[in-house]
C-alpha positions in Angstrom: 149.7 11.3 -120.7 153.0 13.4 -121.5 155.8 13.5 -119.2 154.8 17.0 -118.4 151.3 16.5 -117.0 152.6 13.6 -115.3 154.3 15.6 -113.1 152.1 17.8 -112.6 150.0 15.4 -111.6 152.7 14.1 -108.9 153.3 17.7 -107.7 148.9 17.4 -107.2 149.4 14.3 -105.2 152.1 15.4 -102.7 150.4 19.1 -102.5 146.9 17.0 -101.4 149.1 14.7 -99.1 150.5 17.7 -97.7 147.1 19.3 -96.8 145.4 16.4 -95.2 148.1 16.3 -92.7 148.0 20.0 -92.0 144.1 19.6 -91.5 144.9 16.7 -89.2 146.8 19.0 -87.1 144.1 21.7 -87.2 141.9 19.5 -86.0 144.4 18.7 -82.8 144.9 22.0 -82.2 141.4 22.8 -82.1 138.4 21.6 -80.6 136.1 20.2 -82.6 133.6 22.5 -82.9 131.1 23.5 -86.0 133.4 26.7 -86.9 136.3 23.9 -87.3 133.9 21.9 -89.7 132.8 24.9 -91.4 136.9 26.0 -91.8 137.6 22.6 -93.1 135.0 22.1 -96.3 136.4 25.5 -96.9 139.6 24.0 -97.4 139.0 20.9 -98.8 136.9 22.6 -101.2 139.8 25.4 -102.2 142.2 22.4 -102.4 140.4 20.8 -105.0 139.3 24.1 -107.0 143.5 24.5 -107.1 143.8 21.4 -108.0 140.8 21.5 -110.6 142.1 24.8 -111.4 145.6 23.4 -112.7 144.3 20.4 -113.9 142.0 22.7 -116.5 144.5 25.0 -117.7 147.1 22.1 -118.2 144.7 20.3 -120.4 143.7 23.2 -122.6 147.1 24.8 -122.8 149.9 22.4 -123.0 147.6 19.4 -124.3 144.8 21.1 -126.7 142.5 18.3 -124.7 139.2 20.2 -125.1 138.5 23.7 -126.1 137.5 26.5 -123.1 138.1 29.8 -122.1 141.6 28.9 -120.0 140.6 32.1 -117.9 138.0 30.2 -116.1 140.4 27.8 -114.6 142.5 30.5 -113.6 140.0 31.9 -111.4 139.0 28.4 -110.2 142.9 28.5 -109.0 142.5 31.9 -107.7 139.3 31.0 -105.7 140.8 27.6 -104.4 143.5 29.6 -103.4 141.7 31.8 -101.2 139.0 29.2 -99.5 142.3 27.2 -98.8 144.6 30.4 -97.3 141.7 32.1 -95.5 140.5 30.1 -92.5 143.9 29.7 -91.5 145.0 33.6 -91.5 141.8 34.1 -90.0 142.3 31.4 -87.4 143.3 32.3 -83.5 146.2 29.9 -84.1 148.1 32.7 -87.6 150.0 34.7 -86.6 150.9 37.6 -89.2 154.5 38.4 -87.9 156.5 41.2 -90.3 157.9 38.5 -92.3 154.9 36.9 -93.4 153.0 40.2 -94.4 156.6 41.3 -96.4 156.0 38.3 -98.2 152.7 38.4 -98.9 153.2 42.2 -100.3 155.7 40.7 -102.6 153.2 38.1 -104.2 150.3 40.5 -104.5 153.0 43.3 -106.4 153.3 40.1 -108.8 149.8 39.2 -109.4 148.6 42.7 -109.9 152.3 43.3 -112.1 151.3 40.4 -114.1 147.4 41.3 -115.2 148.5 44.8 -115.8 150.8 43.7 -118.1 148.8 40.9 -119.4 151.7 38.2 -118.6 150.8 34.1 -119.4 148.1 32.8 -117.6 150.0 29.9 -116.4 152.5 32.3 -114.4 149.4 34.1 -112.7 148.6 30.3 -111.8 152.1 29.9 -109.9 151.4 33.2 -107.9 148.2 31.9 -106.9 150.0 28.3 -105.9 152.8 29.9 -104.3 150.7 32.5 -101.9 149.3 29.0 -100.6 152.4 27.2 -99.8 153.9 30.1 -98.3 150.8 30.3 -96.0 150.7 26.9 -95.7 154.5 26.7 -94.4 154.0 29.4 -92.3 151.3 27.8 -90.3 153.9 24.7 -89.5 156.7 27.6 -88.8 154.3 29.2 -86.1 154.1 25.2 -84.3 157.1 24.9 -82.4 157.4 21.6 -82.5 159.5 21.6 -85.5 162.8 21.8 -84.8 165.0 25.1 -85.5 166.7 23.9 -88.6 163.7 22.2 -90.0 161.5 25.8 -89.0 164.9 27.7 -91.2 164.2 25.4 -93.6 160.3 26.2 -94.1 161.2 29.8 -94.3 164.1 29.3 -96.6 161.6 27.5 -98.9 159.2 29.8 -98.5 161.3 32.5 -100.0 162.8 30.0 -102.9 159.1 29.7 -103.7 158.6 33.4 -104.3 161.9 34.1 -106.0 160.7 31.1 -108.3 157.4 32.5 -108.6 158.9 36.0 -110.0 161.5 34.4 -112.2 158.8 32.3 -114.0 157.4 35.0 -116.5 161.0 35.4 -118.0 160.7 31.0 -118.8 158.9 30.7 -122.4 155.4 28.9 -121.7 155.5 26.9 -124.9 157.4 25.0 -126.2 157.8 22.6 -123.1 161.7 22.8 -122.5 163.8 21.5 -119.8 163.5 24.9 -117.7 159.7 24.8 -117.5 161.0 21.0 -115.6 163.2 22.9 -113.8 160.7 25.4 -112.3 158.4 22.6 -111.8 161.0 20.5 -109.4 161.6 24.4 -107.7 157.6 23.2 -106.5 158.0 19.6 -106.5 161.3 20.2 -103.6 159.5 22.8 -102.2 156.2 20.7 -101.8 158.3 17.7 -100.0 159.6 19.9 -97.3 156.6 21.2 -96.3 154.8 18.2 -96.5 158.0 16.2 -94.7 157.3 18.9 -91.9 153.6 18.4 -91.5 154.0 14.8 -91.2 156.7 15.4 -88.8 154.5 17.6 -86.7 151.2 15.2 -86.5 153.2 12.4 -85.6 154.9 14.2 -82.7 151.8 15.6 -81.5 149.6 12.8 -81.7 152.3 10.7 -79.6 151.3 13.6 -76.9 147.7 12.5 -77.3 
C-alpha cells in the first residue's frame, strides 16, 4: 500500500470515528423510536457506500488494482452521500439557516459545473465528500453545547472545505505530487475538528444523562 492510499485510508477511519459519535448524539437527542432506527441504517449504510465509493475509485485510478468502470464508484460516493446527509436535513433537530442553504448552492454550482464540463472524476468525488462534512458540521453548529469559538471554528472549516473543494480541479490528478497531499490534509484537518467537536459534544451530554 502506497503512501497515498494510506492516507486515504486514515482520512476513512477518522471520517467513520467522526460519524459514530454524531449517531451517538442522535440517538440522545432522540427517542428511540423505529423512525430513529430507520434514519440510522440509512446512515450507516451512506457512510460505508462513501467509504466504498472512495475506496473503489482509489484502487482503479491511482493503483490500476483491478479494471472497472470508475463511474460506478462515483455514484456509490454520490449515493452514500445522500443516504448519509438526508435524515439529518430532514430531521426536526436541522435547521436550514441562510448560511447553510448559501453553502449548499455553492457546492451544487460545482457538481453540476464539473459534469458539464466533464472535470476528473476524483474532484466530483470531493464535492460529494465535502457536501457531507459541511452538513455534518452544521448539525454540531446547531447543538449549543459547543462552545462559541469551537461553533466559529466548525463554520470556519466548513467554508475551508468548500474553497478546497473548488480549488481542487485546477490540482493535476496524476501524477501524485505533493499538492494532491496537500488537498488531502485540507480534509484530514478539517475531519479532526469536526470529529474533536462531536466527541466533545457526547461527552458533555452524556455527563447530563
Amino acid at each position: 500500500m502506497n503512501e497515498f492510499m494510506q492516507v486515504i485510508v486514515l482520512l476513512q477511519i477518522v471520517f467513520l470515528i467522526g460519524l459514530i459519535y454524531t449517531l451517538r448524539i442522535e440517538f440522545i437527542l432522540n427517542e428511540y423510536t423505529k423512525k430513529v432506527k430507520r434514519f440510522v441504517i440509512f446512515q450507516i449504510s451512506g457512510g460505508l457506500m462513501l467509504i466504498v465509493g472512495v475506496s473503489g475509485y482509489v484502487s482503479i485510478t491511482y493503483l490500476n488494482l483491478f479494471p472497472m468502470n470508475n463511474l460506478i464508484f462515483v455514484f456509490l460516493t454520490y449515493l452514500g452521500a445522500v443516504a448519509t446527509v438526508m435524515p439529518y436535513i430532514s430531521s426536526d433537530l436541522f435547521i436550514m439557516d441562510r448560511e447553510f442553504v448559501v453553502q449548499l448552492i455553492v457546492m451544487m454550482i460545482f457538481v453540476i459545473y464539473s459534469f458539464v464540463l466533464h472535470i476528473s472524476y476524483a474532484d466530483i468525488l470531493f464535492g460529494a465528500i465535502g457536501i457531507v462534512l459541511i452538513s455534518l458540521m452544521r448539525f454540531l453548529i446547531l447543538i449549543h453545547v459547543l462552545p462559541i469559538f469551537m461553533r466559529t471554528l466548525l463554520k470556519l472549516t466548513s467554508w475551508l472545505v468548500i474553497i478546497q473543494t473548488w480549488i481542487n480541479p485546477f490540482i493535476p490528478e496524476t501524477p501524485i505530487t505533493c499538492r494532491q497531499f496537500l488537498a488531502l490534509f485540507v480534509y484530514f484537518v478539517s475531519l479532526l475538528i469536526w470529529q474533536y467537536s462531536a466527541v466533545r459534544v457526547y461527552n458533555c451530554m452524556r455527563g447530563w444523562m
